[in-house]
N, CA, C and O atoms as a DFTB+ gen file, in Angstrom:
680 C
 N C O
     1  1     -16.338     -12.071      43.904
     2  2     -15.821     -10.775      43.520
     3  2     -14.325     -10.845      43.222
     4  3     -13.842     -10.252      42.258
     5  1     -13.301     -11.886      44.419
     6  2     -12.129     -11.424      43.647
     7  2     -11.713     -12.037      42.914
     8  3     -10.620     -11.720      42.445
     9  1     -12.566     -13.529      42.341
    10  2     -12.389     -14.122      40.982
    11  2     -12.417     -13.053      39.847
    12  3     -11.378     -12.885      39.209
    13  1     -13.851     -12.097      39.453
    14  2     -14.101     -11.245      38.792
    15  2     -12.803     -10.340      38.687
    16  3     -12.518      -9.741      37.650
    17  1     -11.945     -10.280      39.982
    18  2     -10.855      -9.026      39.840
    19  2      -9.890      -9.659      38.960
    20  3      -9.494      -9.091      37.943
    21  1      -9.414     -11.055      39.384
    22  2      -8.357     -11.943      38.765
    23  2      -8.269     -12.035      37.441
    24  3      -7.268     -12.159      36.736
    25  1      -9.652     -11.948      37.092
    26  2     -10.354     -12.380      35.582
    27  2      -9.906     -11.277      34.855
    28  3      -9.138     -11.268      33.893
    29  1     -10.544     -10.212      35.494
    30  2      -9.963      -8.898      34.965
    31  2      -8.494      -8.087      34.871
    32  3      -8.271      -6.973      34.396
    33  1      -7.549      -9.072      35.510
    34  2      -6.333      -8.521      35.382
    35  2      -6.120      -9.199      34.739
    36  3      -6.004      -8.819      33.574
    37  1      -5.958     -10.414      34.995
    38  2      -5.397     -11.567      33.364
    39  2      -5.560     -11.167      32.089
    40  3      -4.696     -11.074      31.217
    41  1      -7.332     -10.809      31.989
    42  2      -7.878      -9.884      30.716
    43  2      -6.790      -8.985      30.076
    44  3      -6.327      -9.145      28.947
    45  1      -6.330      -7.676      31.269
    46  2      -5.819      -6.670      30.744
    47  2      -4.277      -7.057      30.945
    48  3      -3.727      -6.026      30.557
    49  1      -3.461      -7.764      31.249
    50  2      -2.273      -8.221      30.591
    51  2      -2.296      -8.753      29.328
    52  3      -1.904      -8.134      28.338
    53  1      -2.925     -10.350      29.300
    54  2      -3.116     -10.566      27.989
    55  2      -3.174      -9.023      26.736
    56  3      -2.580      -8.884      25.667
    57  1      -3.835      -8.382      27.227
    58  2      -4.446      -7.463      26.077
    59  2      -2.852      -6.402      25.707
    60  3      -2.344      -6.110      24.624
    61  1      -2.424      -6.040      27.183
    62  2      -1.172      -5.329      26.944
    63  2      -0.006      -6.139      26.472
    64  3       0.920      -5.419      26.100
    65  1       0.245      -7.540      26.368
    66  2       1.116      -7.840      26.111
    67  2       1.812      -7.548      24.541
    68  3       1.053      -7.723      23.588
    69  1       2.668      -7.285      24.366
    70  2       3.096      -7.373      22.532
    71  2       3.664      -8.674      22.150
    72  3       4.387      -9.296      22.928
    73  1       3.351      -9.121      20.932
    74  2       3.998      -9.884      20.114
    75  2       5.737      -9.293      19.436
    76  3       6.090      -8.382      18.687
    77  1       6.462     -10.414      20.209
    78  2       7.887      -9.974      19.805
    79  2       8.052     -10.260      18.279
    80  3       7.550     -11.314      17.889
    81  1       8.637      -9.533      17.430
    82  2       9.022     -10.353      16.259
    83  2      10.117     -11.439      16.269
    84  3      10.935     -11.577      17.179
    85  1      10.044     -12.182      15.173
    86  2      10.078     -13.051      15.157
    87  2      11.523     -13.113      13.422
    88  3      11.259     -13.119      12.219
    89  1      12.905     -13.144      14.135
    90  2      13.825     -12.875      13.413
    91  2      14.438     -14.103      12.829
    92  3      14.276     -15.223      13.312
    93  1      15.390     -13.758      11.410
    94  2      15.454     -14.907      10.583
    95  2      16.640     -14.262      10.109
    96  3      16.457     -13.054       9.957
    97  1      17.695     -14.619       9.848
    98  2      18.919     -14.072       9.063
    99  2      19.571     -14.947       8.162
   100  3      20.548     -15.632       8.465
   101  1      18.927     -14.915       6.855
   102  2      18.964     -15.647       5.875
   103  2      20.242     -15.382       5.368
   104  3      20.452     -16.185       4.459
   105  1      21.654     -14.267       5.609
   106  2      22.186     -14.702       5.125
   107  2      23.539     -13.858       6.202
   108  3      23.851     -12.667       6.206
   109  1      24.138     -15.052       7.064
   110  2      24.867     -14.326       8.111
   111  2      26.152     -12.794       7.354
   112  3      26.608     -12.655       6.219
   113  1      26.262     -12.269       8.133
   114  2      27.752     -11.410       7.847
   115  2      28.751     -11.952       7.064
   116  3      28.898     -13.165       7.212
   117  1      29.561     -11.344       6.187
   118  2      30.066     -11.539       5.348
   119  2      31.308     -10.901       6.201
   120  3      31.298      -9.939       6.969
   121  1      32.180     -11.597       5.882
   122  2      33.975     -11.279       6.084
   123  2      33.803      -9.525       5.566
   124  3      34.040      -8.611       6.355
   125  1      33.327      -9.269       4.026
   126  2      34.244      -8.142       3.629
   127  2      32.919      -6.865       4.396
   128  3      32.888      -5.727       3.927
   129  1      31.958      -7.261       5.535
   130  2      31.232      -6.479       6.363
   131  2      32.288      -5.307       7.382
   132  3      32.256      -4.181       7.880
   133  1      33.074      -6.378       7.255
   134  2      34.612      -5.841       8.318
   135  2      35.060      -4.606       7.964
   136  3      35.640      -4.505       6.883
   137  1      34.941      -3.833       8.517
   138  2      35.554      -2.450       8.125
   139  2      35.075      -1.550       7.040
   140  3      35.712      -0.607       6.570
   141  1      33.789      -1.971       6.664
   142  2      32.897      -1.095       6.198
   143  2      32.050      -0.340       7.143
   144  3      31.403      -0.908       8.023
   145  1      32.051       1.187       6.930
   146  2      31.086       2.049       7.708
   147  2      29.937       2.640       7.595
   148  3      29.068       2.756       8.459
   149  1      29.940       3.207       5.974
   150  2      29.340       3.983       5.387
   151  2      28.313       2.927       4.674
   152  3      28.526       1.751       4.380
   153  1      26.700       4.000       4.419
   154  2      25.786       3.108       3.784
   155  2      24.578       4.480       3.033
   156  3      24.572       5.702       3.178
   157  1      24.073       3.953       2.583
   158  2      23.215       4.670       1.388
   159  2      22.028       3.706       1.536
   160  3      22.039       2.581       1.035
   161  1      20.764       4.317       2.416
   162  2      19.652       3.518       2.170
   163  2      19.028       3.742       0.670
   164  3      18.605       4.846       0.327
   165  1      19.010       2.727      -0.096
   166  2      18.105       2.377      -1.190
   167  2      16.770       2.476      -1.418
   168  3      16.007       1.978      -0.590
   169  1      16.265       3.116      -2.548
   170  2      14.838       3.475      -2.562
   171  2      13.695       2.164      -2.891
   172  3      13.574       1.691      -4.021
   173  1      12.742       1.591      -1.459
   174  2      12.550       0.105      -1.611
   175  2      11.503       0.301      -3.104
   176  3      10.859      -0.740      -3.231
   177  1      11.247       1.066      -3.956
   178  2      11.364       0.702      -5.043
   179  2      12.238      -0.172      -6.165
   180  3      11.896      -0.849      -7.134
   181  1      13.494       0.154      -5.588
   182  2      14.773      -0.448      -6.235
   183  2      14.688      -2.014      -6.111
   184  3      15.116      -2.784      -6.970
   185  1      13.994      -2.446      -4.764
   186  2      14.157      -3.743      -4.583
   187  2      13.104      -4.780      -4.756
   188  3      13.316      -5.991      -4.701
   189  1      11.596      -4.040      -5.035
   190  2      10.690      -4.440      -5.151
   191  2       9.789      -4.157      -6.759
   192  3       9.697      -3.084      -7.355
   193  1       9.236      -5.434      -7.146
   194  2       8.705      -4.412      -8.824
   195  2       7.202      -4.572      -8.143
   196  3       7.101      -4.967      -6.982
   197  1       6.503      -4.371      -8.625
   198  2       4.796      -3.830      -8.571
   199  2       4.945      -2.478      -7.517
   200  3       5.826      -1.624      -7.417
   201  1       3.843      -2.669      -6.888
   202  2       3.375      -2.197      -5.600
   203  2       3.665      -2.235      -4.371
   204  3       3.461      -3.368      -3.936
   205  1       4.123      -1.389      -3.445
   206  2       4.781      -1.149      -2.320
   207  2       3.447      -1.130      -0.929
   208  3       2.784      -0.209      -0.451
   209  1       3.503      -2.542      -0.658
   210  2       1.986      -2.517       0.979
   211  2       2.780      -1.648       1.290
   212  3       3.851      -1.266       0.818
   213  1       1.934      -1.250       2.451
   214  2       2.335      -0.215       3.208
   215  2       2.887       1.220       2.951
   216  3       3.162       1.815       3.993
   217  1       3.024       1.644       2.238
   218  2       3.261       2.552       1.490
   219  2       3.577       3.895       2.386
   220  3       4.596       4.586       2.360
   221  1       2.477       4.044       3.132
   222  2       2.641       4.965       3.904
   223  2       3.595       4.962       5.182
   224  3       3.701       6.026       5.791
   225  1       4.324       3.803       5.651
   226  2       5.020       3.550       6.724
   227  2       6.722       3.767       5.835
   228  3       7.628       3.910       6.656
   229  1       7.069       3.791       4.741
   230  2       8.702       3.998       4.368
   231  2       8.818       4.592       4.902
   232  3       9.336       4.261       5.969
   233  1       8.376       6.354       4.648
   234  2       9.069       7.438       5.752
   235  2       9.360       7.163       6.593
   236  3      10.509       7.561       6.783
   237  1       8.698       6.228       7.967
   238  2       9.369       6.042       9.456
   239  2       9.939       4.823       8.891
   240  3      11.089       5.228       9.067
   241  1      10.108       3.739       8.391
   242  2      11.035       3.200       8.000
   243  2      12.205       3.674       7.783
   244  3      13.181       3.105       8.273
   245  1      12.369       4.997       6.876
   246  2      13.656       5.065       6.620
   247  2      14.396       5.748       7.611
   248  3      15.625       5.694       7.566
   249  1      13.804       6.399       8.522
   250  2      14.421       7.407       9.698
   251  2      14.805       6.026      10.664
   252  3      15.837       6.048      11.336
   253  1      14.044       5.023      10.675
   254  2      14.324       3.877      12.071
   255  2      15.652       3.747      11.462
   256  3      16.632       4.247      12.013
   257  1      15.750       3.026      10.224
   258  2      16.866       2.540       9.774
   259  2      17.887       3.302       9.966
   260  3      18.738       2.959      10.787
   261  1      18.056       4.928       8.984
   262  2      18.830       5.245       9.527
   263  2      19.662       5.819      10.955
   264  3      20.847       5.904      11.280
   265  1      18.137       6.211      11.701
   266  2      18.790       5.650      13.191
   267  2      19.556       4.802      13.766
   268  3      20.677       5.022      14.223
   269  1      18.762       3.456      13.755
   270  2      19.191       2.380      14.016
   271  2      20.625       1.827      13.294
   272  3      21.201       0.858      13.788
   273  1      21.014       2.326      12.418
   274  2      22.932       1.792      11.745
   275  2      22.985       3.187      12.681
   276  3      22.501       2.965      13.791
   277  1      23.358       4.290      12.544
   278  2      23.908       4.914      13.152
   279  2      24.098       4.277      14.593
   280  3      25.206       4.250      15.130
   281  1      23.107       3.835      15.106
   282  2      23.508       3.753      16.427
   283  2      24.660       2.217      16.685
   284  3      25.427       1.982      17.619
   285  1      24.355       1.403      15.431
   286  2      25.117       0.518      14.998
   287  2      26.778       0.852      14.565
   288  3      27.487       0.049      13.958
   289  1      27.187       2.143      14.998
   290  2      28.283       2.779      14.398
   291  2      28.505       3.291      12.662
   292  3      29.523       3.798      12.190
   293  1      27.041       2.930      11.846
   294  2      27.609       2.688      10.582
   295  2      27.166       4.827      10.361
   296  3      26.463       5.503      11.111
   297  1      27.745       5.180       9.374
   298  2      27.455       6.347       8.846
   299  2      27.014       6.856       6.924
   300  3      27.445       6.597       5.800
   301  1      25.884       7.719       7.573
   302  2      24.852       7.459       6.619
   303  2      26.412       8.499       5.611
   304  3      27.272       9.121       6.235
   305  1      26.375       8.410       4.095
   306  2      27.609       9.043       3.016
   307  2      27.032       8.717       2.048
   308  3      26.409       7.671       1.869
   309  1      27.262      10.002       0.996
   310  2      27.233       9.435      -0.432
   311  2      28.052       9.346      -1.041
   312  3      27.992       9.995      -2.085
   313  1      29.553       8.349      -0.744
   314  2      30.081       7.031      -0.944
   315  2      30.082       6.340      -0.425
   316  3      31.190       6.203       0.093
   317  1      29.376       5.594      -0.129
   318  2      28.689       4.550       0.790
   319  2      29.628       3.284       0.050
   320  3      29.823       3.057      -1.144
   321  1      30.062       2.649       1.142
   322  2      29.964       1.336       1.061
   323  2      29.406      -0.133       1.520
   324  3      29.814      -1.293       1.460
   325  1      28.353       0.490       1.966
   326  2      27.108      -0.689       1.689
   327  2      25.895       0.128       1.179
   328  3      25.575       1.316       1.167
   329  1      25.414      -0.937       0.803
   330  2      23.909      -0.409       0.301
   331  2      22.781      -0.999       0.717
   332  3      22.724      -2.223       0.594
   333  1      21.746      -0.352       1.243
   334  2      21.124      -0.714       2.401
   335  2      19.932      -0.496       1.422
   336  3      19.488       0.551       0.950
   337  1      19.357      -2.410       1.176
   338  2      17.947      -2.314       0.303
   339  2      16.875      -2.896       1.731
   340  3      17.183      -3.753       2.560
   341  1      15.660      -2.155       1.655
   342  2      14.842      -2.304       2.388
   343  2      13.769      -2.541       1.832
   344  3      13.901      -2.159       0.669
   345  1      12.072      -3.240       2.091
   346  2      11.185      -3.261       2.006
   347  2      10.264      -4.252       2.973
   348  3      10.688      -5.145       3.708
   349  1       8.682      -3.785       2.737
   350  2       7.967      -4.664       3.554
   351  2       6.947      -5.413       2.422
   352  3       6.623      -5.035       1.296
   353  1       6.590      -6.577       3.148
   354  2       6.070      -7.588       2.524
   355  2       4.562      -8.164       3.344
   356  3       4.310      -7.922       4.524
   357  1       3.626      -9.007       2.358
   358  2       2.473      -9.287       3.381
   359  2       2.444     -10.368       2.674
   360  3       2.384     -10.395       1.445
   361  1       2.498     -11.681       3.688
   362  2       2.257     -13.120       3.586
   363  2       0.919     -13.351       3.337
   364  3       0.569     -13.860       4.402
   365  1      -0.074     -13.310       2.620
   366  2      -1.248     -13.645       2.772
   367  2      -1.500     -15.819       2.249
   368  3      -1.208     -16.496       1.264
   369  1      -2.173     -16.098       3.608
   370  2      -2.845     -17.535       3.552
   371  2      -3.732     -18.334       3.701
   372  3      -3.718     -18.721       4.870
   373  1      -4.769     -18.948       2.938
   374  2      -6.120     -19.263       3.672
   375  2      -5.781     -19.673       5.312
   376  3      -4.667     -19.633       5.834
   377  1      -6.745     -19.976       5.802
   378  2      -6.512     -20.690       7.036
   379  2      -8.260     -21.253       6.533
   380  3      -9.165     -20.620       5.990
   381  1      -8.170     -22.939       7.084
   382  2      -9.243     -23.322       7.285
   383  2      -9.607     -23.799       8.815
   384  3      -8.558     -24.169       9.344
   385  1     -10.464     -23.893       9.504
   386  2     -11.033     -24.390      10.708
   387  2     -12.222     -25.031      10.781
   388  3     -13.288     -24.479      11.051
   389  1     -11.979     -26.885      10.406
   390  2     -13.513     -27.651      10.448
   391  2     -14.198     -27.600      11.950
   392  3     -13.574     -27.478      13.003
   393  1     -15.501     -27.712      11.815
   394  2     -15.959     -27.886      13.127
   395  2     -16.673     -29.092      13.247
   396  3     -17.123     -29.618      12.229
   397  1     -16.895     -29.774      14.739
   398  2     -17.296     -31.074      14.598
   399  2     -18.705     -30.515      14.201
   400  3     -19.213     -29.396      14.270
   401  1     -19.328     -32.295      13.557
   402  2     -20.480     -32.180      12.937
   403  2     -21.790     -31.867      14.334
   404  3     -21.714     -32.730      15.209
   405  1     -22.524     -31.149      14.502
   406  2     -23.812     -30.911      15.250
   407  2     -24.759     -31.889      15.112
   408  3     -25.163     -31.948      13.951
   409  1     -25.333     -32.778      15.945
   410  2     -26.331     -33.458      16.228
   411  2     -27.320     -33.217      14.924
   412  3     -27.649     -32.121      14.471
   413  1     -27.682     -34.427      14.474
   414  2     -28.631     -34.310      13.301
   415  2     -29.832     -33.772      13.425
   416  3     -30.669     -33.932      14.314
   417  1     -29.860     -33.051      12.366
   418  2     -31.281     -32.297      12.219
   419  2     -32.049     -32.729      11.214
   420  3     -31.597     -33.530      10.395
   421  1     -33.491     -32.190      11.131
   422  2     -34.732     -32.669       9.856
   423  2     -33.679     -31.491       8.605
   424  3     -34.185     -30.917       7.640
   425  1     -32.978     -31.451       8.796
   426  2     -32.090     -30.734       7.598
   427  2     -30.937     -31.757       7.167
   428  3     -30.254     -31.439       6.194
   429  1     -30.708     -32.810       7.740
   430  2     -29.857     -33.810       7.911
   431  2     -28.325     -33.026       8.370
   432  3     -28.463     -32.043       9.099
   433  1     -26.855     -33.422       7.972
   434  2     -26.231     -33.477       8.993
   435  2     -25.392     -31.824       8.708
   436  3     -25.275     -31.214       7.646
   437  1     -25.060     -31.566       9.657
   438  2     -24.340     -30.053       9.673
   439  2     -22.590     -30.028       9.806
   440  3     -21.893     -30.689      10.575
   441  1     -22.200     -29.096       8.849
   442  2     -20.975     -29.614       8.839
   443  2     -20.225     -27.841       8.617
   444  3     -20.439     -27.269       7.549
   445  1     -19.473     -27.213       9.602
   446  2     -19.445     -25.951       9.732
   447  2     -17.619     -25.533       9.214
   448  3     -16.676     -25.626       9.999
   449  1     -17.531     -25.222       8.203
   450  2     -15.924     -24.964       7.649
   451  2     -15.873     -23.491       7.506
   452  3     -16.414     -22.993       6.519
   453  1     -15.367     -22.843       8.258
   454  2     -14.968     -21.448       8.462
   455  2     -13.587     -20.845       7.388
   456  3     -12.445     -21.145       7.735
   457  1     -13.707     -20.357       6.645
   458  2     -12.321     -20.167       5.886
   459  2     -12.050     -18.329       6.035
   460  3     -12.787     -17.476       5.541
   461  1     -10.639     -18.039       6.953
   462  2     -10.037     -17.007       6.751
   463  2      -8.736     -16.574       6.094
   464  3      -8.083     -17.549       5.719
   465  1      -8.300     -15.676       5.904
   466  2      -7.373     -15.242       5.469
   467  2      -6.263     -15.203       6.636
   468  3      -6.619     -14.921       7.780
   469  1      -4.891     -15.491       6.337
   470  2      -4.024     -14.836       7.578
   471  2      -2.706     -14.047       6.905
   472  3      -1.929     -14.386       6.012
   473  1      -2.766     -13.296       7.422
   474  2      -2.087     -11.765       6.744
   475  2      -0.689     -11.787       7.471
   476  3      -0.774     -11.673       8.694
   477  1       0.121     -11.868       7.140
   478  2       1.346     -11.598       8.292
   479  2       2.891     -10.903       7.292
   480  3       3.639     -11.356       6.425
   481  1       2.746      -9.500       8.099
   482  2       3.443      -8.735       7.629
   483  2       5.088      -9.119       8.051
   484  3       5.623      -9.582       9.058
   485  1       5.662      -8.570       6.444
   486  2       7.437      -8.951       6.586
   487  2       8.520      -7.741       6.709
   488  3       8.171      -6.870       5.912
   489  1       9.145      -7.537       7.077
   490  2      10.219      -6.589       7.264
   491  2      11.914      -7.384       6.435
   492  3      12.668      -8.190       6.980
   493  1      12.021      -6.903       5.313
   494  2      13.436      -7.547       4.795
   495  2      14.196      -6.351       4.769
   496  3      13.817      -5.213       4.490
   497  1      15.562      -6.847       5.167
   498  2      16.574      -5.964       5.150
   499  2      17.973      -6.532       4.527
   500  3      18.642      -7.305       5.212
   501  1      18.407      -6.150       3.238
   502  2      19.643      -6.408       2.449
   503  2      20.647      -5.668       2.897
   504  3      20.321      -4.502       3.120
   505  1      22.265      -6.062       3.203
   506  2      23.140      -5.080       3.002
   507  2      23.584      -5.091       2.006
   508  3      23.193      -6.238       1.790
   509  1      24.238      -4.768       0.858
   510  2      25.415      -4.935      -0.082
   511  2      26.512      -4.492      -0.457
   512  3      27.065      -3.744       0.350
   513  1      27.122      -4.723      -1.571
   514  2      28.209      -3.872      -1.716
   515  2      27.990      -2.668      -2.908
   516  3      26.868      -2.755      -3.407
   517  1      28.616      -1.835      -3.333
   518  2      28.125      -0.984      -4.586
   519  2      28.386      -2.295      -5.729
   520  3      27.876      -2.157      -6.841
   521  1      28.775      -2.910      -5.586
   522  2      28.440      -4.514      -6.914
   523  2      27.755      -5.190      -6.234
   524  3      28.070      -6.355      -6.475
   525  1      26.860      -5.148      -5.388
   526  2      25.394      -5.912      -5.989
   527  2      25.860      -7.214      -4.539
   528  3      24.833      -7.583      -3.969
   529  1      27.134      -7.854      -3.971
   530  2      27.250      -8.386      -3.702
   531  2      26.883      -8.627      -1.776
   532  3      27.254      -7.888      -0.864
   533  1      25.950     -10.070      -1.665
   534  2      25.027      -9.724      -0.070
   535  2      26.235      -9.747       0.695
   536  3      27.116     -10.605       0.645
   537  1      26.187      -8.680       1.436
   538  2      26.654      -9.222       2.788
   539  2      26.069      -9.649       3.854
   540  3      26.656     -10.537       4.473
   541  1      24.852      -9.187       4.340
   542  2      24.183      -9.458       5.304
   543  2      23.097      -9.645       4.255
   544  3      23.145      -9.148       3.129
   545  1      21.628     -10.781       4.958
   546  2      20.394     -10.268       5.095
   547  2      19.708     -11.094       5.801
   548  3      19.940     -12.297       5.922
   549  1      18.544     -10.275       6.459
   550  2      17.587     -10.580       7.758
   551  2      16.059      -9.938       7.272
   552  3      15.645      -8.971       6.633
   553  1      15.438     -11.274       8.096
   554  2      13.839     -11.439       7.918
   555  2      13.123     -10.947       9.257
   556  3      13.072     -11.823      10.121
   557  1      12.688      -9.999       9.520
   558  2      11.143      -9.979      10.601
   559  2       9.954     -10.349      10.328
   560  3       9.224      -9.678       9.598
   561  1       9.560     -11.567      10.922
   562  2       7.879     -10.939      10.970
   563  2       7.008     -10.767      11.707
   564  3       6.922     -11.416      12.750
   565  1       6.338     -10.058      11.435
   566  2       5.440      -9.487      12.735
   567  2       4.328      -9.616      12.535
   568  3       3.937     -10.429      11.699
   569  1       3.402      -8.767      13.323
   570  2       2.056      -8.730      13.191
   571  2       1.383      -7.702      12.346
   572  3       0.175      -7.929      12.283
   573  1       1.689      -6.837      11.795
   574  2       1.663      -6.096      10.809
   575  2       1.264      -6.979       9.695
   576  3       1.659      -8.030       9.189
   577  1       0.155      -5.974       9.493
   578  2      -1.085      -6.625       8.463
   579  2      -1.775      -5.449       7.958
   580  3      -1.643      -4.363       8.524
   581  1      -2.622      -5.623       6.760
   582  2      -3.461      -4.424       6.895
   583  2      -4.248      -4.178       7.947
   584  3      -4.439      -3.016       8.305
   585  1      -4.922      -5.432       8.712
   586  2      -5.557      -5.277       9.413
   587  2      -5.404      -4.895      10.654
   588  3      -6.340      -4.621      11.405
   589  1      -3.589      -4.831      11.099
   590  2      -3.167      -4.675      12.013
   591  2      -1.934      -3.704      12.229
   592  3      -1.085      -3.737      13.119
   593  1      -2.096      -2.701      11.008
   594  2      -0.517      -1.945      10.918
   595  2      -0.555      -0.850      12.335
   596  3      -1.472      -0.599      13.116
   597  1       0.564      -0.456      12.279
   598  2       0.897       0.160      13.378
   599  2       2.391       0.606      13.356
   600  3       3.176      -0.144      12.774
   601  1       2.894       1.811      13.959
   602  2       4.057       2.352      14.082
   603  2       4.666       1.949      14.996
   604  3       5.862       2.240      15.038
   605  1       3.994       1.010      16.230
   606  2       4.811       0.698      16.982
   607  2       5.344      -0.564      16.782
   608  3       6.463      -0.786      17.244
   609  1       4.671      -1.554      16.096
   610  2       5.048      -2.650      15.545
   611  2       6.252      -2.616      14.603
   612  3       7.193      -3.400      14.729
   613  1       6.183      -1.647      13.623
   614  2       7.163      -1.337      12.303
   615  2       8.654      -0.918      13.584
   616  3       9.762      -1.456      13.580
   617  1       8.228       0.020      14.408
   618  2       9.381       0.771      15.375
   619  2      10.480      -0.930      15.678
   620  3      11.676      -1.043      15.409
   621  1       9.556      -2.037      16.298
   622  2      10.078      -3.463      17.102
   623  2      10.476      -4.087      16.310
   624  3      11.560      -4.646      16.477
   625  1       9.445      -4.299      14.632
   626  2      10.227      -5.251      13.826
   627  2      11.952      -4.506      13.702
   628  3      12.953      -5.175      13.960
   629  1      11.997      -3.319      13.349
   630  2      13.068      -2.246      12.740
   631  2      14.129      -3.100      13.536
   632  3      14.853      -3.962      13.038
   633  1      14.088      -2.601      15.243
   634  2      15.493      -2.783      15.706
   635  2      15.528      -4.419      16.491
   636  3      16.531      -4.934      16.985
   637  1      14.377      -4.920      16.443
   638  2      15.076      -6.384      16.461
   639  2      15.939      -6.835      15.428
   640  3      17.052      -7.349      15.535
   641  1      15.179      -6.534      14.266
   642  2      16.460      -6.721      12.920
   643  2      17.546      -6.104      12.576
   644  3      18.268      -6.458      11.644
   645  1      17.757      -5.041      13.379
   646  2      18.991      -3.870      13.372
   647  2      19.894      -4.679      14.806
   648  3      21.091      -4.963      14.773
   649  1      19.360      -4.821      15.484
   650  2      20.150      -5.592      16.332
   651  2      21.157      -7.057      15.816
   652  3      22.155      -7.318      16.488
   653  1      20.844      -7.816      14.769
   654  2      21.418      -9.068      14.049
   655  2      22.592      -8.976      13.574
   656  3      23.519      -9.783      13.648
   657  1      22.498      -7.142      12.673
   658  2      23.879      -6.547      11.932
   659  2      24.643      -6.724      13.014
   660  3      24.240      -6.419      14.137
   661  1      25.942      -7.285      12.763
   662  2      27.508      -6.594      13.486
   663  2      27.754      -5.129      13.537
   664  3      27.264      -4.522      12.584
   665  1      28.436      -4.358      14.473
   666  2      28.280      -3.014      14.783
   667  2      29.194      -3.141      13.675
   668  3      29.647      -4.075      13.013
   669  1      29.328      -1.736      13.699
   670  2      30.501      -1.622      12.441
   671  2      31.982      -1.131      13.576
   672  3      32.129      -0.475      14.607
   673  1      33.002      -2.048      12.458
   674  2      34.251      -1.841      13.439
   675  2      35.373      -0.776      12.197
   676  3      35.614      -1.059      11.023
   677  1      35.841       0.383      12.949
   678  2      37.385       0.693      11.800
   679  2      37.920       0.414      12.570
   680  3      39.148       0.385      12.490
């Protein structure tokens, strides 16, 4: 019985645990980041051509974000001097998994290749200048998938990657 209990708590941690994202800052802070405050989130149309995954998650995207700089000291203006391009992205990749061959049969030999897809959702975040020029940019990825979207996931990728920016200093 208190194997069965053990079993069953391990179970329900495992199950509660979250996947942290998993951050990348492809392009550190820029000197002229210094003493800029103001920012203008960008419509992730602007930064993306086709089709926008997720589509339905920008709205809380754009409120995290602009939460999240605010709380970063930066202030949302329309003369902004950065420009804050956002969008999300989905990695899609086969995955294969051979299995060993099964004892021969009057069918002769068995040979079991499982092929899935693996989906793994991206969070990019650009800063710039009103000329186009990067100052910052940072990669999340998470677990966010179609198969796996969620607001609380989008909420963790948001401010792990809001956490990377330098606060803003005047």
């Amino acid at each position: 019985m208190r194997l069965f209990i053990v079993l069953l708590l391990c179970l329900a941690l495992a199950t509660c645990s979250s996947q942290l994202p998993r951050v990348q800052v492809l392009s550190p802070a820029h000197a002229e980041l210094t003493g800029r405050g103001s920012f203008q989130l960008m419509a992730a149309e602007q930064a993306v051509n086709g089709d926008l995954p997720f589509a339905k998650r920008y709205q809380q995207l754009k409120q995290l974000l602009r939460q999240g700089l605010s709380q970063r000291g930066y202030q949302a203006g329309p003369q902004a001097e950065i420009q804050v391009y956002y969008w999300l992205a989905v990695q899609d990749q086969p995955l294969e998994f051979k299995v060993d061959a099964a004892p021969p049969s009057p069918l002769g030999p068995y040979q079991a290749i499982h092929r899935l897809r693996d989906s793994t959702g991206t969070l990019r975040l650009r800063l710039t200048t009103p000329e186009q020029q990067v100052l910052w940019e940072g990669l999340a990825s998470t677990g966010l998938s179609p198969e796996r979207d969620s607001a609380e996931l989008l909420e963790r990728a948001t401010q792990a990657l809001l956490q990377q920016i330098p606060a803003a200093t005047r």
